[in-house]
TISEKE-941369 format. One record per residue: residue in three letters; x, y negated, z negated of N, C-alpha, C, O, CB in turn. Coordinates in steps of 0.02 Angstrom, whole numbers, plus 50000, padded with zeros to 5 digits. Glycine has a CB too. Layout:
// residues N
AlaXYZXYZXYZXYZXYZ...
// end
This chain:
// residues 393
Unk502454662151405502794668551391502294673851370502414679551390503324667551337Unk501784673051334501094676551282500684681051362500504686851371500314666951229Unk500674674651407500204675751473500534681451512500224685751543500134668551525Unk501344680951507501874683951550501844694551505501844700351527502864677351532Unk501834691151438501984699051412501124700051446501184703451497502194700951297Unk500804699251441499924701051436500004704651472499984710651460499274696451453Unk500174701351546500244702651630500794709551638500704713751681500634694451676Unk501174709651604501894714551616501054721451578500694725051613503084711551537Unk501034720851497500784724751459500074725951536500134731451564500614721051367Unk499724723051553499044726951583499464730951670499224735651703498174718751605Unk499864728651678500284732751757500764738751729500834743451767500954726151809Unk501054738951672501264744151672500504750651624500534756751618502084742251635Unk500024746651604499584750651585499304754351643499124760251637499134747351549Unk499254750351711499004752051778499164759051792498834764251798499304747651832Unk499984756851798500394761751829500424767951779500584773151808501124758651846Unk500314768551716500184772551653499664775851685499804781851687500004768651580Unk499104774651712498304776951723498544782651793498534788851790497604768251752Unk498774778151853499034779851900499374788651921499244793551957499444774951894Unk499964785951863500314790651844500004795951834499964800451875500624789451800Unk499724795951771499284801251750498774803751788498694809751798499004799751698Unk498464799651808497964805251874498504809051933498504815151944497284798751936Unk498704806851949499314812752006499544815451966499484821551973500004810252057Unk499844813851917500144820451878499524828251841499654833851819500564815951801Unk498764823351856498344829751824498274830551913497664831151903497454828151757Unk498304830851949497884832252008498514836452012498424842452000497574826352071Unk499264834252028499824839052059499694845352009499734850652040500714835752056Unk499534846151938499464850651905499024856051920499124862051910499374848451861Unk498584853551942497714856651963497804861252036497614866952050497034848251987Unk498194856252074498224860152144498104865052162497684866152206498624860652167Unk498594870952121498464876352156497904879552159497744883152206498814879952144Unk497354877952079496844880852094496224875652142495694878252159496634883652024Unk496324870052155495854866852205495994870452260495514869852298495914859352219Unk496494874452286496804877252357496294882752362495854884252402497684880252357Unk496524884752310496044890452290495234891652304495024896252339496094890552224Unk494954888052281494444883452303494044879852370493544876352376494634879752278Unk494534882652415494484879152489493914880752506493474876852527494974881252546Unk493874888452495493404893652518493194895952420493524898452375493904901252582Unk492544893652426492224893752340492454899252322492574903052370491354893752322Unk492624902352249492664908852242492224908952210492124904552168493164911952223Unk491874913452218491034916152191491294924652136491344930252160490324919352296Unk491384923352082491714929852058490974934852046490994940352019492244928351975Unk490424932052071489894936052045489034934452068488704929752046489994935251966Unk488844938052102488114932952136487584939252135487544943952175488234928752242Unk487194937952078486554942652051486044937552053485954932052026486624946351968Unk485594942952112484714939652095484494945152029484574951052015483964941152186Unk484164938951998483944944551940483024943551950482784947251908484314941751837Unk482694941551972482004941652012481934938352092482364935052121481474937351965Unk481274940452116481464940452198481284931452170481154928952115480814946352279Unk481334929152228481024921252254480324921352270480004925952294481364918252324Unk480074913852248479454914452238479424907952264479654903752225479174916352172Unk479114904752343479004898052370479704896952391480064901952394478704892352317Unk480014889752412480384887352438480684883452419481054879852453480254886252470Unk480584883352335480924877752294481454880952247481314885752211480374873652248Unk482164877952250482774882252212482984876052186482994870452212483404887152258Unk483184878252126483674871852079484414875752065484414881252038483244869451981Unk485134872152088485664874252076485934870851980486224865551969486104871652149Unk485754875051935485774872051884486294874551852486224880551845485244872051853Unk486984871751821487464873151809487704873151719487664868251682487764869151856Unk487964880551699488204881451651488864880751639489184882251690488024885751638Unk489234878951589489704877251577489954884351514489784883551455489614869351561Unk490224888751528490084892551487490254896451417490064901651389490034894551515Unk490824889651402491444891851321490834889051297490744890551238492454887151292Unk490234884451328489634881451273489214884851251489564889851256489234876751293Unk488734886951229488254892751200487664888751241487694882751257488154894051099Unk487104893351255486724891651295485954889151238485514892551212486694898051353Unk486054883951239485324880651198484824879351204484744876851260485274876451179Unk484064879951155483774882051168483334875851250482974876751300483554884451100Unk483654870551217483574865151263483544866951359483094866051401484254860551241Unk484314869951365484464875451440483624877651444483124874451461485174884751423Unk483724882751427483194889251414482394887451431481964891151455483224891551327Unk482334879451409481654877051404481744872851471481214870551493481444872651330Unk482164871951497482444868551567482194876251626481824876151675483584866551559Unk482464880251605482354884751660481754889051658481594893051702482894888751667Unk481444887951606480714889751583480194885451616479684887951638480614889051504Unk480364877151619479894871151658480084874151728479644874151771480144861351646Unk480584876351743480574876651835480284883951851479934884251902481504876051878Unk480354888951821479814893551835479214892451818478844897251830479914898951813Unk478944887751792478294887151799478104883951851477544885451873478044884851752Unk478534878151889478284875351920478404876751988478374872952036478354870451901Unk478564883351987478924888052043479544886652099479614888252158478394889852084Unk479974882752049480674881152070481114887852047481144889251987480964873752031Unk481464892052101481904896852086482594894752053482994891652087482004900152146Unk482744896251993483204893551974483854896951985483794902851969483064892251919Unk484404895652005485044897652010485424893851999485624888652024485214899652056Unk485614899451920486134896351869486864897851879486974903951884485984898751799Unk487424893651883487854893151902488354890751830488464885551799487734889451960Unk488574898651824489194896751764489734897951778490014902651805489204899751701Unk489924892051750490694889851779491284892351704491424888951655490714878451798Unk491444897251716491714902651678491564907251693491364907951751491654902951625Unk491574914951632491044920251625490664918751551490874916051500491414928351628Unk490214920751562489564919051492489624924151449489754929451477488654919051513Unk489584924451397489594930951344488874935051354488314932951367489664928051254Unk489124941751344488794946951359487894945151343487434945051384489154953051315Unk487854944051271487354942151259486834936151298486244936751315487504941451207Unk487204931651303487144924951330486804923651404486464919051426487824922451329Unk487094930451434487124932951524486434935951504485984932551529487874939951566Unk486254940051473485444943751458484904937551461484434936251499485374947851366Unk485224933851397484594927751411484494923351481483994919851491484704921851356Unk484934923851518485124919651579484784923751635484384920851671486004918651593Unk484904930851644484574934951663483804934151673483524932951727484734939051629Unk483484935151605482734936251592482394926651614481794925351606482624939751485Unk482814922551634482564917151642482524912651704482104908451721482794914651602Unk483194915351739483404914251814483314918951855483384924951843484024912951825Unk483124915751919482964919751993483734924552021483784930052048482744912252064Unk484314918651996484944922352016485334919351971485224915451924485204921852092Unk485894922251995486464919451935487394920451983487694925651999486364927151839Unk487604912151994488154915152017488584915051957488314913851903488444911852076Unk489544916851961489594915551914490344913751944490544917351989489364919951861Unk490724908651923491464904651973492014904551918491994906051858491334894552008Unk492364902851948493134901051891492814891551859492454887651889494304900151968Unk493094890951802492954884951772493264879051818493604875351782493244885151698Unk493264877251874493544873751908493374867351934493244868551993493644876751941Unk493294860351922493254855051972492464852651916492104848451944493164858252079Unk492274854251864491804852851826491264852851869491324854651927491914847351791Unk490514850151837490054850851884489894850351938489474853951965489804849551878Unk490344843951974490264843352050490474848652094490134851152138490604837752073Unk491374851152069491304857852092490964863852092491094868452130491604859252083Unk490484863952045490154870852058489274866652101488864869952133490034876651954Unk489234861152091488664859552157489044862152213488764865852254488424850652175Unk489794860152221490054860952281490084869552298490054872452352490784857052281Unk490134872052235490224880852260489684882052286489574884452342490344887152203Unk489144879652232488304884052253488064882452331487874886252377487514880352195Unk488154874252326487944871552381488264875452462487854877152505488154864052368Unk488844876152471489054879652534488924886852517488594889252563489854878252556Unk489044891252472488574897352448488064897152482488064899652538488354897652380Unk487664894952461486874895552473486754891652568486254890452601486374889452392Unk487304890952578487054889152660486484892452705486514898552700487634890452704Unk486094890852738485664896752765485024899552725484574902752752486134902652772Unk485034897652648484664896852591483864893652656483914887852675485154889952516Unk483334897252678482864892052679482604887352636482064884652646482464894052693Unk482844886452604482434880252561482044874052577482134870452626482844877352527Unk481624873252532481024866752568481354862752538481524857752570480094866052552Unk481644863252443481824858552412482424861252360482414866352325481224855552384Unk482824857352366483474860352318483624854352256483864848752264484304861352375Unk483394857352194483694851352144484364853852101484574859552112483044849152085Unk484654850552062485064850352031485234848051990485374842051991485274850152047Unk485314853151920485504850351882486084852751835486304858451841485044849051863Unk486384847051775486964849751729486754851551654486214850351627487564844151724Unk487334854851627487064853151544487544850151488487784851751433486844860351508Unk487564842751551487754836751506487094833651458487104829151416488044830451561Unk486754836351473486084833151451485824835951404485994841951400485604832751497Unk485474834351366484784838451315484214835951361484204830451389484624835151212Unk483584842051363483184840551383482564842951356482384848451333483294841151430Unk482264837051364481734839151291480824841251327480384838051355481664829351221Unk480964849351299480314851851302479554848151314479284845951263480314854651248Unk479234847651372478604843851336478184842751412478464844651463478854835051285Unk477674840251416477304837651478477934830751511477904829351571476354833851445Unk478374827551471478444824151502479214828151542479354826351599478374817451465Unk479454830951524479914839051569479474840651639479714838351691479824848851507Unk478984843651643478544844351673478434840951729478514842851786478184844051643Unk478244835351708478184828351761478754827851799478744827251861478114820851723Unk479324827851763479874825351771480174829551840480304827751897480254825851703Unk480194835551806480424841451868479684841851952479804842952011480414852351806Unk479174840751927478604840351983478774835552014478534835852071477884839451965Unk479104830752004479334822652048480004822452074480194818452117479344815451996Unk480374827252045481074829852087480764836152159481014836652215481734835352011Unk480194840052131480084843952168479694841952252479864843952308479764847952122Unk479104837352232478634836052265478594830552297478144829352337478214836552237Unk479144826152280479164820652308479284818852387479614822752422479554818252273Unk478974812252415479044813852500479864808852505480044807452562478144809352565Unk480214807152461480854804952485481244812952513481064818852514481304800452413Unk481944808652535482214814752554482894813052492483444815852495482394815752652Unk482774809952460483344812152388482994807852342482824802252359484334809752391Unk482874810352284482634809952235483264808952148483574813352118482174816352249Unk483234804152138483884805252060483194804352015482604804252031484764796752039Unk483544803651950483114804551886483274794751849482934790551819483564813251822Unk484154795451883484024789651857484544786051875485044789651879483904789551793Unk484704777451895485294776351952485744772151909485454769451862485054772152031Unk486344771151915486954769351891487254764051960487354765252019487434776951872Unk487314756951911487634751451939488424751951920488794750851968487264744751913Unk488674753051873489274754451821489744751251890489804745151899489434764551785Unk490044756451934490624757751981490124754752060490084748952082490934768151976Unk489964757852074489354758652156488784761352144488764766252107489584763852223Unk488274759152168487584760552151487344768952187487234770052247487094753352185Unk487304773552136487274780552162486634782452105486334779652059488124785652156Unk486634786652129486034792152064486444796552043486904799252073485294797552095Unk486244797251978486594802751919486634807251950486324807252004486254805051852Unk486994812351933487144819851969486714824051910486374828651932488154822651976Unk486694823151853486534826651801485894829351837485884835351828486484822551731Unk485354827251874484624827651862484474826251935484304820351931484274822251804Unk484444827451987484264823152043483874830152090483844835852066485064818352083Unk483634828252153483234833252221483604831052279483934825952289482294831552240Unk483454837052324483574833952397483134838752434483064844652422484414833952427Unk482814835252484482604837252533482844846552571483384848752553482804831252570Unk482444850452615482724855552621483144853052695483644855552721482194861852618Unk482844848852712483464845352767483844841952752484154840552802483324841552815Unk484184837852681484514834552667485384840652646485994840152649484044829852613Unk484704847052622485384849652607485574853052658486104855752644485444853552550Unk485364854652724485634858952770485914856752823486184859252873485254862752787Unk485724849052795486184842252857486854844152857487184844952806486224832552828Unk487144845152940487964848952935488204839752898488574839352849488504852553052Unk488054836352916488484830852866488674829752798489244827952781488244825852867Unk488024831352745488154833752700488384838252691488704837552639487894833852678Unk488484844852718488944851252698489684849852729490164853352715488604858952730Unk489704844552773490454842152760490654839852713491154841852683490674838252794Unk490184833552690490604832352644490784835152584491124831952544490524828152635Unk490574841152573490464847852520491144849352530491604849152489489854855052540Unk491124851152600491814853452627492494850752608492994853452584491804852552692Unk492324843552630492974838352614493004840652540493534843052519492834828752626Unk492504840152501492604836552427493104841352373493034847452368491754835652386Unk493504838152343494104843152308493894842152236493664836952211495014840752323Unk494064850352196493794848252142494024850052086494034855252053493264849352141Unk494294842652077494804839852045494624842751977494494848751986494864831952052Unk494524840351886494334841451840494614834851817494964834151767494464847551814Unk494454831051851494684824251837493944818051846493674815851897495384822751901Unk493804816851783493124813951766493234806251827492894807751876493044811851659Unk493474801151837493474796451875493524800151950493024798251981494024791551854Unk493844803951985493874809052039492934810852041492514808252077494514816752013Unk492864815351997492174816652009491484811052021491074810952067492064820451953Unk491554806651961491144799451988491164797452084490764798552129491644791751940Unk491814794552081492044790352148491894794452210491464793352252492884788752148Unk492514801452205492334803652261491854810852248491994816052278492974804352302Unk491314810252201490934817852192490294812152201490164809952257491044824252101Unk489944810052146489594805652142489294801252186488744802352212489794803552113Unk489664796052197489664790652233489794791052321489534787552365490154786952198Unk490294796652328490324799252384489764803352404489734804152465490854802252387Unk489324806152370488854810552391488194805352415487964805852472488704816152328Unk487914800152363487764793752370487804790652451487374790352495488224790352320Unk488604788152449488684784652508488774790952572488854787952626489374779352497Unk488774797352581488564801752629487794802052660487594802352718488714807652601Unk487424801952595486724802152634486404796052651485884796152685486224805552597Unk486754789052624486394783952648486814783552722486454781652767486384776952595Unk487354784652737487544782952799487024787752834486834785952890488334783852816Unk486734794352803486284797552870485504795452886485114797452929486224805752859Unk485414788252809484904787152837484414789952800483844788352816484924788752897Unk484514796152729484054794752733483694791152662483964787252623483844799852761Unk483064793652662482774787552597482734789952514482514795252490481844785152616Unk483014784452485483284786252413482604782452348482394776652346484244781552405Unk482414788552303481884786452270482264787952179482644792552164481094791552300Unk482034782852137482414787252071481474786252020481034781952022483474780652017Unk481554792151988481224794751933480904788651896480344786051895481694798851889Unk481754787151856481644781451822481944777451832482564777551826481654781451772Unk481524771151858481964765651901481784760351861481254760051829481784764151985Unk482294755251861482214746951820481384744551844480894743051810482954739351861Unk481514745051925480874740551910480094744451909479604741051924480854734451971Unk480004752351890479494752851857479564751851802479064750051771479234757151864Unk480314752751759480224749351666479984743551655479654742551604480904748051623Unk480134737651713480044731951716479234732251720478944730351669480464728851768Unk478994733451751478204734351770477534734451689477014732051668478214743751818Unk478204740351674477704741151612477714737551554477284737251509477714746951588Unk478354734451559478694730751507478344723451495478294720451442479464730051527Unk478094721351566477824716451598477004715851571476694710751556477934717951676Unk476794722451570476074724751531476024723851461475474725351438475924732151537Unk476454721751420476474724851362476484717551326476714712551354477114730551350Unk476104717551240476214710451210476774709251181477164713451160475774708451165Unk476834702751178477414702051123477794704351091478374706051104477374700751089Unk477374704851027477504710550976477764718250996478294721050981476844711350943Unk477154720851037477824725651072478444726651107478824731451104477724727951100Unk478494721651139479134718651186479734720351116480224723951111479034707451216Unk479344715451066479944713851004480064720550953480464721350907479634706650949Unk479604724450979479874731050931480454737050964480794741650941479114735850911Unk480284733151046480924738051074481314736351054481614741151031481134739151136Unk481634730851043482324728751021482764735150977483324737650981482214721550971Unk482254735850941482624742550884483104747250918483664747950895482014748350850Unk482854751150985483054752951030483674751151076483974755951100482634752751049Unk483864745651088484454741751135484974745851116484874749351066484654733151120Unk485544746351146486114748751146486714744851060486684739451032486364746551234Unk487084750151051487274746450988487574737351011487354732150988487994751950947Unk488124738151063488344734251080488074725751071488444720951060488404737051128Unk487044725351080486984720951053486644718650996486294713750985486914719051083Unk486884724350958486874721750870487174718450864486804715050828487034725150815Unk487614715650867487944708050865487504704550876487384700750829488494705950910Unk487094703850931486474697250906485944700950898485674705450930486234690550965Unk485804696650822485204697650791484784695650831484874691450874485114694950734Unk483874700950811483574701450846483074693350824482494692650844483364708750846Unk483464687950781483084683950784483374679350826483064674050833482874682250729Unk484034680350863484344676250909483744678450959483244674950963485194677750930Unk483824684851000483494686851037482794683751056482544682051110483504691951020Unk482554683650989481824681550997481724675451011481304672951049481444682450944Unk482254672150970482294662151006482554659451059482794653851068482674657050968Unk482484664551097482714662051158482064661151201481954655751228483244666951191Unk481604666951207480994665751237480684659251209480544654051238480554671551227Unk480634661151142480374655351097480374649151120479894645351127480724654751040Unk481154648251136481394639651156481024638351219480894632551233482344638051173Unk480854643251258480704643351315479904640351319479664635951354480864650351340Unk479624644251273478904643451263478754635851220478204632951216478634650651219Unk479264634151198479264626751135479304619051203479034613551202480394626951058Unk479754622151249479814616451276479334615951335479224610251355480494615451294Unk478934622451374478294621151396477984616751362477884611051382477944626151399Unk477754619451297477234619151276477224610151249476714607051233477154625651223Unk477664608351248478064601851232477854596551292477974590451287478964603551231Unk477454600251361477374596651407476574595751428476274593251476477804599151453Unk476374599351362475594602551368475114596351338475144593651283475474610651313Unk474594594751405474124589451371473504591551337473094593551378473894584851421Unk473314591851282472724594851253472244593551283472144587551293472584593651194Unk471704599051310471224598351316470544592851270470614590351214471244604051319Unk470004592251311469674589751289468944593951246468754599351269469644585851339Unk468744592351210468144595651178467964599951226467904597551282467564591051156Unk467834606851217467384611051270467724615351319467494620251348466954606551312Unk468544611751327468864614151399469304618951374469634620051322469274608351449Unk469184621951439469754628551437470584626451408470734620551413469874631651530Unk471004630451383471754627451366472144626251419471884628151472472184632051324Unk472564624251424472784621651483473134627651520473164633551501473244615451471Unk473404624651582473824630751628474514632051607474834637251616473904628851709Unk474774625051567475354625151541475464629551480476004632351469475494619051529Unk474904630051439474724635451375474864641451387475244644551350474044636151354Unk474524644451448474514651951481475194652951502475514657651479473994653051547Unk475574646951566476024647751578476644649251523477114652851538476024643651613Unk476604646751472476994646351428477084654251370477584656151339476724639751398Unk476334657651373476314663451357476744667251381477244669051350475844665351365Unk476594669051439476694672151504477364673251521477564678751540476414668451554Unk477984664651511478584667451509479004667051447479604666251438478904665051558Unk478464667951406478714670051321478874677551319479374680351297478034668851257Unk478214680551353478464687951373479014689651411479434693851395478024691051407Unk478994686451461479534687251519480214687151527480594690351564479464683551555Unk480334681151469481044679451455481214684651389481724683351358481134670551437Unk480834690251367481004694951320481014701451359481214706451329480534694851259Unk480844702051414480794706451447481544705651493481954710251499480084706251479Unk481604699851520482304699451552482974701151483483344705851494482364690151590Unk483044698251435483384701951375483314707151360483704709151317483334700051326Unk482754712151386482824719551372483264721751431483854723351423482084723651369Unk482974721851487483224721451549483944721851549484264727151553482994715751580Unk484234714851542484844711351538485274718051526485604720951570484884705151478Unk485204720051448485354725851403485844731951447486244735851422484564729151375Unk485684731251507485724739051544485414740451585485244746351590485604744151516Unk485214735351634485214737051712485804736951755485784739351812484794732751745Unk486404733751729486844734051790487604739651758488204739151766487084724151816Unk487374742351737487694747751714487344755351714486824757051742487864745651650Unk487804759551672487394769051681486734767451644486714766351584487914777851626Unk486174767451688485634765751658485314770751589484914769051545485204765351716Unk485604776451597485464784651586485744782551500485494783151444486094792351650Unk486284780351525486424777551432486164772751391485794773151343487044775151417Unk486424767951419486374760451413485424758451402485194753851367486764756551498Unk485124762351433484444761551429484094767651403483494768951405484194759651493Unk484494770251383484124776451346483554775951306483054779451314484534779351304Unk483664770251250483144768651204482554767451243482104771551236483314762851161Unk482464762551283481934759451299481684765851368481144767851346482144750451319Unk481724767151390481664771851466481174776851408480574776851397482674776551518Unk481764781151376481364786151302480594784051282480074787051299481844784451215Unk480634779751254480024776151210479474775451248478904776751230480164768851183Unk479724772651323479264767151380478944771451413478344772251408479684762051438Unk479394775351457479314779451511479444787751480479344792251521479874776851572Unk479604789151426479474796151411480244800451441480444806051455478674798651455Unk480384795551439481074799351501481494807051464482014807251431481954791351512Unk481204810651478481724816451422482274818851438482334824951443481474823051405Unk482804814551451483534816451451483914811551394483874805751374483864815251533Unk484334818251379484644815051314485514814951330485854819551306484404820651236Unk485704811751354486384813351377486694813951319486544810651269486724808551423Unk487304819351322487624820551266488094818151242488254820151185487744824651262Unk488464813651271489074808951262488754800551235489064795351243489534808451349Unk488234801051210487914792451191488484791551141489034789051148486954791151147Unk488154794651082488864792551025489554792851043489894788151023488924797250964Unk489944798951088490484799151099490824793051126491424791851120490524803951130Unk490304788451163490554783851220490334777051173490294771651202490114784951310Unk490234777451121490054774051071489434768151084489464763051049490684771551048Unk488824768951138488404767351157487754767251088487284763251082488384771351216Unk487894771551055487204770950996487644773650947488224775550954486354775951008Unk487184773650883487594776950826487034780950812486474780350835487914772350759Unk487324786650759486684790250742486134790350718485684794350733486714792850723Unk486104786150680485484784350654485004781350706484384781950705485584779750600Unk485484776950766484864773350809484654778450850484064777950865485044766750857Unk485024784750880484914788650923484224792450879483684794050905485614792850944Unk484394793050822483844796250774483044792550782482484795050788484154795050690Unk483274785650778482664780850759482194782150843481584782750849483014770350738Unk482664782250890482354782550957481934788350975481384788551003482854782051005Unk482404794150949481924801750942481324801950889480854805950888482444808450914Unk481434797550853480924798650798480154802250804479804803750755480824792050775Unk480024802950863479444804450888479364811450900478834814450898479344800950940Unk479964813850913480164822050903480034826650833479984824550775480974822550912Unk479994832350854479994836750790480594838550773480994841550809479634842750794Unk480734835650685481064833750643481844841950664482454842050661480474832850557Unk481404846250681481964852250684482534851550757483134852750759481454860550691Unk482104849150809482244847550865482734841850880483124842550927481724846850889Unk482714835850842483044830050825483544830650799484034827650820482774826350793Unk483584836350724483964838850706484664842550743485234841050727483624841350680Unk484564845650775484794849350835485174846150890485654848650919484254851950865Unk484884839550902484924834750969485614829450921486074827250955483894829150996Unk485624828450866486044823850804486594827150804487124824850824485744823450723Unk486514833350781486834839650742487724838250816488314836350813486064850750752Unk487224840750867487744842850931488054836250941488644836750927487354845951010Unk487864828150965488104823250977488564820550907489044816750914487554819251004Unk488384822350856488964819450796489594825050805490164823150792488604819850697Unk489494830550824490124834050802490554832950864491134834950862490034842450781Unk490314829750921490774826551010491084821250960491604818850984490114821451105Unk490944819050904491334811550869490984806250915490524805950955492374810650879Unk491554801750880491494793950902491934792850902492344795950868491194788950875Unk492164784750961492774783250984493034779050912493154773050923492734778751061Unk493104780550866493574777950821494264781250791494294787350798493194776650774Unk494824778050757495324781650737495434785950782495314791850770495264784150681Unk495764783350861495924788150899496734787350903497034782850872495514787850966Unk497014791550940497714795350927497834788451006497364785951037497814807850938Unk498454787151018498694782151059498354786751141498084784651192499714780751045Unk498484791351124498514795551200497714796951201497584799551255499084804351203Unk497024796151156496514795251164496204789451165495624788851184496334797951138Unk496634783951140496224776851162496424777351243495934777851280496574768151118Unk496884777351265497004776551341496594779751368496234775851399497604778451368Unk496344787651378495854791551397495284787651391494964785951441495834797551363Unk495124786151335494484785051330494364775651368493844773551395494304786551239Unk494864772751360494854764851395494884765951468494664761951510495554759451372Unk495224772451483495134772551573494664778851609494774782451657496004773851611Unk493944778151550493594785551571493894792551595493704796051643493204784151625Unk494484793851543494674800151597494424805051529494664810551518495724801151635Unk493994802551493493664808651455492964808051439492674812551409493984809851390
// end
């Protein structure tokens, strides 16, 4: 009977989920109609173009523009990416000046279909755009000022793939983040891709945008073939992770996602351990003079290895962008700070703190300040545990 309510309780939760997405989409309609044909309420170059490189970088605009943005569109004019900022609202008077003095152009749309929709406005907008290279980005992210910004945007820019992400997500279907990614100047002027621009409706419905914004954009360009490179990928973390001793292996731990604070990091550590006890358990001592055995080395070797697969483990087959935040940060320098970690209850503050620690104390400040006041998924109202258990926030 226990098995029977379970089964009734998770099908009518289904149909609960169900429900609610057609009921936000029938709501939405008229302005996705709207939408068929982008409405562009506003399209100012505010300096000419300089080279062949444009980034469609998107504002969200009831948000105030931080200094984080600002230092985003400051790295792409240096590195002579034309930036065109795309706010999805209208920006306050003041707000539009600084946007002005920093961007090549500026469109400006109705708040509609969240970020994918306004890739989708800029992107058929800008048709005919010569571009060599078009990147894109959101400001779901913090992005942190520095040489490793720099790098970061030169490897979206310069790279010989013809799509480039920052960083790839197993979670649902294996796609690259939208937050941060490049494409080719033929990837974006492929009539296939600007179909599926075409097709794509835009919804304001967070699972809608993943599946068919995301993942659909994903599975469009691999059907054309062409070749997909990410920034920060598992197996260069793996590479370096692979380089590194012990002791360092064991200080990332601090770093891991909250989720496995539940095992202590001295479980963690006895696992390689056992690994290395029962080699070593098979090891014949050398004789006076001789080298240690192969079983000794071997036994080193996947002492590291089997701590490196438990970092690994952590958050490769999920949003790597979160889930691996700590270690990617620390390892690889990675400077994206997505802004929903705490909200999605992935770190707490203090660890998000401990991971920045390397930042200036004002800057960290700033990066804390904004992710504590999004909350955390606790003491939620009935109609926000559901949201939040079926990603629709």
């Amino acid at each position: 009977m226990r098995d029977l309510l379970r089964w009734v309780a998770r099908q009518l939760d289904r149909l609960a989920y169900y429900a609610y997405r057609a009921g936000i989409k029938l709501a939405q309609q008229p302005q996705v109609l709207q939408e068929r044909h982008p409405q562009i309420l506003s399209d100012e170059v505010c300096t000419p173009a300089t080279g062949k490189a444009f980034a469609i970088v998107v504002k969200y605009a009831a948000f105030r523009v931080g200094e984080d943005f600002l230092d985003l569109l400051a790295t792409l004019r240096r590195q002579g990416v034309n930036a065109v900022v795309v706010c999805n609202g209208r920006p306050r008077p003041a707000e539009l000046e600084q946007l002005r003095a920093a961007a090549h152009r500026i469109l400006i749309r109705p708040n509609v279909g969240r970020d994918m929709g306004a890739y989708r406005a800029a992107s058929l907008h800008l048709q005919g755009l010569a571009a060599g290279r078009m990147l894109y980005f959101n400001d779901s992210i913090f992005y942190l000022r520095g040489p490793e910004l720099e790098d970061m945007v030169g490897r979206l820019t310069d790279s010989a793939y013809d799509v480039v992400g920052t960083f790839e997500n197993h979670e649902y279907y294996h796609h690259v983040g939208s937050f941060a990614f490049g494409v080719s100047g033929e990837v974006f002027a492929d009539p296939r891709v600007a179909a599926f621009w075409e097709r794509y409706k835009p919804y304001d419905l967070r699972p809608h945008a993943i599946v068919r914004g995301e993942i659909g954009l994903a599975e469009c360009v691999k059907k054309a073939g062409y070749r997909i490179d990410v920034v920060y990928s598992a197996e260069r973390l793996a590479e370096r992770l692979d380089a590194m001793a012990l002791d360092e292996l064991a200080a990332l731990l601090r770093f891991l996602p909250t989720q496995l604070r539940s095992t202590s990091p001295a479980t963690l550590l006895g696992r390689p351990e056992a690994t290395a006890r029962a080699l070593r358990g098979l090891r014949v001592e050398p004789s006076a003079g001789q080298a240690p055995s192969s079983i000794e080395q071997l036994a080193g070797r996947m002492e590291r290895e089997a701590l490196v697969n438990e970092i690994m483990r952590s958050f490769v087959n999920t949003s790597q962008v979160h889930f691996g935040f700590g270690v990617f940060h620390r390892v690889m320098g990675a400077p994206l700070v997505k802004k929903d970690l705490l909200a999605r209850g992935v770190f707490l503050e203090h660890e998000i703190a401990r991971i920045l620690e390397l930042l200036p104390a004002g800057q960290r400040s700033e990066i804390l300040r904004e992710l504590v006041t999004r909350g955390r998924p606790v003491r939620m109202n009935w109609i926000r545990r559901f949201k939040t258990a079926h990603g629709l926030v």
